[in-house]
C-alpha positions in Angstrom: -30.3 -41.4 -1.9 -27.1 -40.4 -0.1 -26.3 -36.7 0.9 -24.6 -35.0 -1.8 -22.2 -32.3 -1.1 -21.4 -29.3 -3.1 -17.2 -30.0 -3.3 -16.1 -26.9 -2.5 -18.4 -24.0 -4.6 -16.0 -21.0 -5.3 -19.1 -17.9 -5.8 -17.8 -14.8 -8.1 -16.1 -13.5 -5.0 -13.9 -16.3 -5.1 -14.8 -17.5 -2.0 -15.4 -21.6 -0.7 -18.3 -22.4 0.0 -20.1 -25.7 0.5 -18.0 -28.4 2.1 -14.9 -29.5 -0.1 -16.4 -33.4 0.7 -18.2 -35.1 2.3 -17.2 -35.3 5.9 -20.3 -36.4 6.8 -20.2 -39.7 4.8 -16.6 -40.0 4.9 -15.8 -43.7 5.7 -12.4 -43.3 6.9 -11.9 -44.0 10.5 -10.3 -40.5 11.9 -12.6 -37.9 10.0 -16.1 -40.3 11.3 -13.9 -40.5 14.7 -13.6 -36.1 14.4 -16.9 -36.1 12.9 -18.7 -38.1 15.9 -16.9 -35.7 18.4 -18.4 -32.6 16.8 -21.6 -34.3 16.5 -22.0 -35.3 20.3 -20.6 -31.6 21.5 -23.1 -29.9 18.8 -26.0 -32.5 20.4 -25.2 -31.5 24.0 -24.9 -27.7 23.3 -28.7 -27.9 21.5 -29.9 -30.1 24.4 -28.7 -27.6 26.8 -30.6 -24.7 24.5 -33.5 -27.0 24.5 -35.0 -24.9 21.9 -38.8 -26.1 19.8 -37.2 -24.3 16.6 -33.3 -23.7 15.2 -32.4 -21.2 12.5 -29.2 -22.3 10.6 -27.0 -19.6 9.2 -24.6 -21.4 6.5 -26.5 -24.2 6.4 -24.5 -25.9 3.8 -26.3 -28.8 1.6 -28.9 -29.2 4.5 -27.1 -32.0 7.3 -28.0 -30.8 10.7 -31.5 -29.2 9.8 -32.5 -32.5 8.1 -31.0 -34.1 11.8 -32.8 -32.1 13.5 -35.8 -32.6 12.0 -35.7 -36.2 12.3 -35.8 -35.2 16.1 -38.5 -33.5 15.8 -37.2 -29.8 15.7 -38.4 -27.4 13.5 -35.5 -25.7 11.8 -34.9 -24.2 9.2 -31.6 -22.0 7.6 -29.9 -20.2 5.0 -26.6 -20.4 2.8 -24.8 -17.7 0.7 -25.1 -20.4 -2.4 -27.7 -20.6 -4.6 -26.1 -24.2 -5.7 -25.8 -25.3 -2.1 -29.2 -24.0 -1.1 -30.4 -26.1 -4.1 -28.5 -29.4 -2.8 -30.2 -29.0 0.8 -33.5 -28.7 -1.1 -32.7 -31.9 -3.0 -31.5 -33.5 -0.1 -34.0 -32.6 2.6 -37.1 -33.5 -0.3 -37.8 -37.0 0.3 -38.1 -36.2 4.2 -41.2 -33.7 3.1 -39.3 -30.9 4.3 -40.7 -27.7 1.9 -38.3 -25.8 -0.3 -39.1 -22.7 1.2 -37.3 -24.1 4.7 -33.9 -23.3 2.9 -33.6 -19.9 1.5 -30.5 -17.8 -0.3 -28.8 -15.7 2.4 -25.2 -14.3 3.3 -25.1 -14.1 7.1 -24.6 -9.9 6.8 -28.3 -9.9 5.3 -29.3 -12.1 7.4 -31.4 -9.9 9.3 -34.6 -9.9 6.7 -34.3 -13.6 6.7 -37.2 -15.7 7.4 -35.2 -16.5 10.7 -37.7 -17.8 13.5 -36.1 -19.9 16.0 -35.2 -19.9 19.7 -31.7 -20.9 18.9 -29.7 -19.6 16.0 -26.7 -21.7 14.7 -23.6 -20.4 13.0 -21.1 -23.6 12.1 -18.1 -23.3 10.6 -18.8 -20.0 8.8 -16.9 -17.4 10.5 -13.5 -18.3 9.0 -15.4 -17.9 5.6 -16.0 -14.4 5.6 -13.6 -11.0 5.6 -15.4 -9.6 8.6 -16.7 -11.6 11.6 -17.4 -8.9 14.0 -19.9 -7.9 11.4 -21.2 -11.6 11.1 -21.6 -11.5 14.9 -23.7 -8.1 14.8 -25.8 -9.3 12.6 -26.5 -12.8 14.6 -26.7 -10.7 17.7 -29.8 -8.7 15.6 -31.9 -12.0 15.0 -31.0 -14.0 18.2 -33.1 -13.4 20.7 -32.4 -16.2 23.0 -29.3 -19.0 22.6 -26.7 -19.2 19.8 -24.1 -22.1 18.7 -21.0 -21.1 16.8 -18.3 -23.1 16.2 -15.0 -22.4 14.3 -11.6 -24.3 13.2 -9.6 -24.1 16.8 -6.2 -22.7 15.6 -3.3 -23.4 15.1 -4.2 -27.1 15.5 -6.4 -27.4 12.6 -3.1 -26.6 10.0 -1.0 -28.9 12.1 -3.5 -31.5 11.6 -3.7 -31.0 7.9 -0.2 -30.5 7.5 0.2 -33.8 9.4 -1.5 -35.6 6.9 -0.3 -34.2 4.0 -2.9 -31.5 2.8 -2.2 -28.0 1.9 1.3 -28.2 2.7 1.9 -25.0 0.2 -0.6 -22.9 2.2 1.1 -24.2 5.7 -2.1 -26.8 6.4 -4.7 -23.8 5.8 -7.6 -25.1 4.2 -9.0 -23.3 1.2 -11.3 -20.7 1.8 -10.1 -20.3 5.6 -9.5 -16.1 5.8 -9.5 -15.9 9.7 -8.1 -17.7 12.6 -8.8 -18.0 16.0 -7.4 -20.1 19.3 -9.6 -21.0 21.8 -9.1 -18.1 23.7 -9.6 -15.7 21.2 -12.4 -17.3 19.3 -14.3 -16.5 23.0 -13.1 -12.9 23.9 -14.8 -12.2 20.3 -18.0 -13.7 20.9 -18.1 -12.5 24.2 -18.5 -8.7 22.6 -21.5 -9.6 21.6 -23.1 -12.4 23.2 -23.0 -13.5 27.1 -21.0 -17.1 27.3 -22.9 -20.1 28.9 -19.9 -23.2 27.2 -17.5 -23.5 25.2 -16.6 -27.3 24.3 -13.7 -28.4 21.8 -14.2 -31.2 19.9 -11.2 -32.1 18.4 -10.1 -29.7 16.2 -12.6 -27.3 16.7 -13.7 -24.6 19.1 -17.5 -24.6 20.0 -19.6 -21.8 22.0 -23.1 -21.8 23.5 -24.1 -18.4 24.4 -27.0 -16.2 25.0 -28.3 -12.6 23.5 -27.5 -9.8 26.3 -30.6 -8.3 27.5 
């Protein structure tokens, strides 16, 4: 069975959730070509971390934790979507993983999660959600030792859509995309909260390994 993908949820809120396809899958040559460059700098930044268990925040339909398990990890995560959470569940199944490794979570509650994991990981989430420096407290509350966040590295990302023709309208922002952050910027943020160890960027994305201040 391949791994389905929710297309873009839109919850009450109106907000996107779930990935709008499957980038994962995708067969055509740039996005795999993208895709395998986020892959290797995500691999590198949990070898560094070296971790025996991951939490996932925004976990989507269950990718990396079902990677990482195939690794050995433990992991486990949440998603704000009860119709995402359901997909991981149906695509993590055959692998044995149980349903309770995926559970119903917005990153602001995410403090009475189930979360157990020497590294916490927050992908692609932070442009979701009206206010990051909220999101970031409540990461800094459950992770106790390394974290991995990653973001769209702006304004590159629009260019890129824009250069291939999507979202044109909304000047290459993809639905769902609320904040915005360079480089630069995307690090003086975390680095309120968290002490920086890397940042990598995987074409078009900024990514961060950093540590909980003790």
């Amino acid at each position: 069975m391949g791994h389905k993908v929710a297309g873009g949820v839109v919850d009450e809120q109106g907000l996107v959730i779930g990935n709008t396809y499957d980038k994962y899958g995708s067969r055509n040559f740039v996005v795999k070509q993208l895709m395998a460059g986020f892959h290797d700098a995500l691999d590198d930044l949990v070898g560094a971390a070296n971790p025996s268990a991951i939490y996932e925040v925004g976990c989507g339909e269950g990718y990396w934790i079902a990677q990482w398990w195939s690794r050995g990890l433990a992991a486990s995560g949440c998603d704000i979507s009860p119709e995402v959470v359901a997909l991981a569940r149906e695509n993590t199944a055959a692998m044995g993983l149980s349903p309770d490794t995926f559970e119903v979570r917005s990153i602001y509650d995410v403090r009475g999660s189930r979360a157990a994991g020497e590294l916490v990981v927050c992908c692609e989430v932070l442009e979701h959600i009206d206010d990051p420096e909220r999101g970031l407290r409540a990461l800094r509350d459950i992770a106790s030792g390394y974290i991995i966040l990653s973001v769209p590295r702006e304004p590159l990302w629009r260019v890129l859509n824009m250069v291939r023709g999507k979202y044109v309208t909304k000047l290459g922002n993809t639905p769902g995309h609320i904040q915005h952050w360079s480089s630069g910027s995307f690090r003086k943020l975390v680095e309120q909260y968290f002490d920086v160890i890397e940042v990598r960027a995987p074409l078009p994305w900024t990514m961060v390994l950093a540590r909980a201040r003790a």
